[in-house]
BAPABA-370035 format. One line per field, with one value per atom (N, C-alpha, C, O, CB): residue number from 1; residue in one letter; atom name; x, y, z. Coordinates in steps of 0.02 Angstrom, whole numbers. Last residue first. Glycine has a CB too. Layout:
nr <- (NUM,...)
rest <- (a,...)
atom <- (CA,...)
X <- (X,...)
Y <- (Y,...)
Z <- (Z,...)
END
This chain:
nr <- (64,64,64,64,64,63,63,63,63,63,62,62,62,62,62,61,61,61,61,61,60,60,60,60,60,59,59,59,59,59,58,58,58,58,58,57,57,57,57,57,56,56,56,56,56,55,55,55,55,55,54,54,54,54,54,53,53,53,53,53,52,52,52,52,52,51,51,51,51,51,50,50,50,50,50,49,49,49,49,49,48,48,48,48,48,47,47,47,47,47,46,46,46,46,46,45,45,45,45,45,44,44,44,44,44,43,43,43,43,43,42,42,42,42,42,41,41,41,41,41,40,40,40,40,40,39,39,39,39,39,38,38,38,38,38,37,37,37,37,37,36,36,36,36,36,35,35,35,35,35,34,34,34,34,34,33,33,33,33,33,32,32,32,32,32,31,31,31,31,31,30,30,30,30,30,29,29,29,29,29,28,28,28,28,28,27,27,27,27,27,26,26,26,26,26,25,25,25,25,25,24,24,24,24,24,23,23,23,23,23,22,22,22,22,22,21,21,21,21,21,20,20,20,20,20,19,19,19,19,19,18,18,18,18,18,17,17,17,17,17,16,16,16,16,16,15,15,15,15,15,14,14,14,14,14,13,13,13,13,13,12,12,12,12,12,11,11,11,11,11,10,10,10,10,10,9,9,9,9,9,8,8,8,8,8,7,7,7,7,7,6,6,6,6,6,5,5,5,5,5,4,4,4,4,4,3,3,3,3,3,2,2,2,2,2,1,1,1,1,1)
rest <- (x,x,x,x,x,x,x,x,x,x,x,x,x,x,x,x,x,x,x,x,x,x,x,x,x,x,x,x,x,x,x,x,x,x,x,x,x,x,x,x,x,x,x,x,x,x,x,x,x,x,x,x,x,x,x,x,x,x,x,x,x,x,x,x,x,x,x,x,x,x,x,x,x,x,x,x,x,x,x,x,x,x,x,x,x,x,x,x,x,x,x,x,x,x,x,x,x,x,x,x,x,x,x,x,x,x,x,x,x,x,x,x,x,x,x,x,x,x,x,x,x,x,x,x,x,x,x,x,x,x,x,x,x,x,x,x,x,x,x,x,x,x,x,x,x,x,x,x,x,x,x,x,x,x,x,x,x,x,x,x,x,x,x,x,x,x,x,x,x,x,x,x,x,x,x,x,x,x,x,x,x,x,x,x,x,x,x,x,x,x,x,x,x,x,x,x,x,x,x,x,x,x,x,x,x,x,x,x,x,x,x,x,x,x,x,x,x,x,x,x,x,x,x,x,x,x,x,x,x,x,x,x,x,x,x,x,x,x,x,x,x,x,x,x,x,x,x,x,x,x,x,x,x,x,x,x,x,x,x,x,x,x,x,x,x,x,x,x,x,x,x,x,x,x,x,x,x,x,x,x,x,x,x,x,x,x,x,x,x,x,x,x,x,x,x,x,x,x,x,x,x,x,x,x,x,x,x,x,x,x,x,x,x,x,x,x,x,x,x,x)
atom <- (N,CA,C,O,CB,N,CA,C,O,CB,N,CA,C,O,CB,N,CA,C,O,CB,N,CA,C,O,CB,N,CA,C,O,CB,N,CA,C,O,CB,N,CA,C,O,CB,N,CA,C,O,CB,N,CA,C,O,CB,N,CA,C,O,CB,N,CA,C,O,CB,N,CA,C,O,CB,N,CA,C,O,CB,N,CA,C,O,CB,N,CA,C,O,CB,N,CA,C,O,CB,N,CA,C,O,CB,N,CA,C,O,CB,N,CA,C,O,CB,N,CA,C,O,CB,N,CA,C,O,CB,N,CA,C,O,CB,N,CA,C,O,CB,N,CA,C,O,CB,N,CA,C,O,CB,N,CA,C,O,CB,N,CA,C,O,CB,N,CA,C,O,CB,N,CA,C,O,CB,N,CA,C,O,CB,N,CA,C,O,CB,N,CA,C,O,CB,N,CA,C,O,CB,N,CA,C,O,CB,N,CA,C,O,CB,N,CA,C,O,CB,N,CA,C,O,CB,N,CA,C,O,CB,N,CA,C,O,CB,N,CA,C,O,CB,N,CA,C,O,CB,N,CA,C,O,CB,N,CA,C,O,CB,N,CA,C,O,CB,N,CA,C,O,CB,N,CA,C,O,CB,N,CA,C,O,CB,N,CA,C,O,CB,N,CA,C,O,CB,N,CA,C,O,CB,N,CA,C,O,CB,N,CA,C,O,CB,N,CA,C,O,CB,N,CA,C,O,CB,N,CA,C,O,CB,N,CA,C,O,CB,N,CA,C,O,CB,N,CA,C,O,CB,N,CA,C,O,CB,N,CA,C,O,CB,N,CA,C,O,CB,N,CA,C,O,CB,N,CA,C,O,CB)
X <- (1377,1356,1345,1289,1354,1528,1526,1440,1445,1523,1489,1533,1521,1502,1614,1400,1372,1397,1364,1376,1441,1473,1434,1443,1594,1324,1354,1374,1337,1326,1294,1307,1350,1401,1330,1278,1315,1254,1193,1314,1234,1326,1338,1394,1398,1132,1202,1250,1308,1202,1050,1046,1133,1185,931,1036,1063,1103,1156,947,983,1063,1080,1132,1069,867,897,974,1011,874,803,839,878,906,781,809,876,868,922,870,683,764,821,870,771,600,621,682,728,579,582,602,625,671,546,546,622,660,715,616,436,478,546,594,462,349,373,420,440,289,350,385,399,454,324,290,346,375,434,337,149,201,260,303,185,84,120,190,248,126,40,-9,23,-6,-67,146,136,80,79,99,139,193,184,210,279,-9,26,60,44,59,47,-12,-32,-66,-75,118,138,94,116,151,44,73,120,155,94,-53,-76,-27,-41,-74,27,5,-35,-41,-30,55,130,97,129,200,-71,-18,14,12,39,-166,-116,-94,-99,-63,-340,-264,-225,-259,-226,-460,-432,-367,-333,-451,-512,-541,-482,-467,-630,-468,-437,-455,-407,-466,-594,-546,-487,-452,-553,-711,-720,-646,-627,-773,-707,-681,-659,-612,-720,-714,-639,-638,-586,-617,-834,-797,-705,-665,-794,-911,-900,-844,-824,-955,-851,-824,-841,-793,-884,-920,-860,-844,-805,-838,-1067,-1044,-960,-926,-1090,-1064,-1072,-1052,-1019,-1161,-1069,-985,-1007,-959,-980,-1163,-1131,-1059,-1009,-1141,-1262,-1268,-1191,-1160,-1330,-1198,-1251,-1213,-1153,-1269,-1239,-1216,-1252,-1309,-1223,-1338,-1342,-1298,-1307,-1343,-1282,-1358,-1370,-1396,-1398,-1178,-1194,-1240,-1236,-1210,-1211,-1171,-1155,-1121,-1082,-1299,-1322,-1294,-1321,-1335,-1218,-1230,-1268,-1270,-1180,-1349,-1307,-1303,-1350,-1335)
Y <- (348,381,453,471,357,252,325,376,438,274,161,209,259,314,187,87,109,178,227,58,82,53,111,172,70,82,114,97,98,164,-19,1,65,89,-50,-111,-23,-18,-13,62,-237,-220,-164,-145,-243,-266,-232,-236,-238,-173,-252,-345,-309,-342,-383,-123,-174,-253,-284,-217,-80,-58,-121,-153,39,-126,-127,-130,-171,-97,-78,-138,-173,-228,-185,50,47,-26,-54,89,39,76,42,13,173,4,-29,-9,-49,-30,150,79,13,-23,57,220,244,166,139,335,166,170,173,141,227,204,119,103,46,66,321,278,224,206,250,354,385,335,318,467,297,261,292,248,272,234,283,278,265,316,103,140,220,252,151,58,22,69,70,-71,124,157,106,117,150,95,149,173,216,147,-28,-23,40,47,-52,-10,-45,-46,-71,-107,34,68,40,75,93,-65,2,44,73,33,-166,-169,-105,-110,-221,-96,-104,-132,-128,-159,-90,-26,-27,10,-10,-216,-201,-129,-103,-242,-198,-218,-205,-184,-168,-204,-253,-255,-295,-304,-95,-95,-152,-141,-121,-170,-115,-104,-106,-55,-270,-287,-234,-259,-304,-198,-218,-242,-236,-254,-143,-99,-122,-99,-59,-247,-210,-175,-168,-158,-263,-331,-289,-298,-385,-150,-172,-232,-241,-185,-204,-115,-141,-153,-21,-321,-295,-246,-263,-288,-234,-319,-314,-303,-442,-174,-136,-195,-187,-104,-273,-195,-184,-182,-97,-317,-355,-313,-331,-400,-237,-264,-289,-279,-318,-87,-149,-202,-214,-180,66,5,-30,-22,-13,202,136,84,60,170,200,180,142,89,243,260,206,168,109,222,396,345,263,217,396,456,414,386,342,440,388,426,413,354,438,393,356,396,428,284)
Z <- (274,287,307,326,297,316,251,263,261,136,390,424,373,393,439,306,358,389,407,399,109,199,261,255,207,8,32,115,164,15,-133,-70,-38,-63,-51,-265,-246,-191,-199,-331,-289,-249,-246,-229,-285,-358,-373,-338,-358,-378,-249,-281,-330,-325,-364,-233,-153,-216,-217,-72,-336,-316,-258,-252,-272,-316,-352,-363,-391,-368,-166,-180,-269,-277,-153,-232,-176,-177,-188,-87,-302,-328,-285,-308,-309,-220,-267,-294,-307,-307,-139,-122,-173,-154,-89,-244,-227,-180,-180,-162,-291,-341,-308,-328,-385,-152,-167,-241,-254,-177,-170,-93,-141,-162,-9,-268,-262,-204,-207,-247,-250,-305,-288,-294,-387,-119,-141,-181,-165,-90,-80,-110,-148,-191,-48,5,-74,-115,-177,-68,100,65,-13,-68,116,143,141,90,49,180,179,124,101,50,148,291,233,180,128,246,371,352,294,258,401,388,383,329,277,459,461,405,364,303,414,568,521,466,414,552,644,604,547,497,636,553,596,595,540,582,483,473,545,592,409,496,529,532,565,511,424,484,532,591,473,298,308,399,437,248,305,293,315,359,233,304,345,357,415,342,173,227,280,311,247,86,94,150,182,38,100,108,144,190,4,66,124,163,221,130,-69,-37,37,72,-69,-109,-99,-69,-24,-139,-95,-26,-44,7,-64,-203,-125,-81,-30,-101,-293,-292,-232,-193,-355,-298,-289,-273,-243,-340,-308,-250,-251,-199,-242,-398,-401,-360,-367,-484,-365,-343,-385,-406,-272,-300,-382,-414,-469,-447,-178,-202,-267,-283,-211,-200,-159,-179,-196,-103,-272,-314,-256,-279,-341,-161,-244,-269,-302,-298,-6,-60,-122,-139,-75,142,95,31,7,83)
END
């Protein structure tokens, strides 16, 4: 175990286990959704486009 494990205090180490045990459980699609929320560039450009979406600047399927 590491030293910075070690000098924990009890209560941060039962969280962190709390989390792993948690992550250990996710789905793929939850995986991977926690993923792209964890990566500010993904989840800025995603926010962007529903920006534009709630706008009305779209782009028609066929123009692609």
């Amino acid at each position: 175990m590491s030293t910075a494990i070690k000098e924990m205090d009890r209560v941060e180490l039962v969280n962190l286990e709390r989390l792993a045990h948690v992550l250990k459980g996710l789905s793929v699609a939850e995986s991977e959704t926690l993923e792209i929320l964890l990566d500010q560039e993904a989840f800025r450009s995603i926010d962007q486009s529903l920006d534009q979406l709630k706008k009305g600047e779209r782009i028609p399927i066929d123009e692609w």
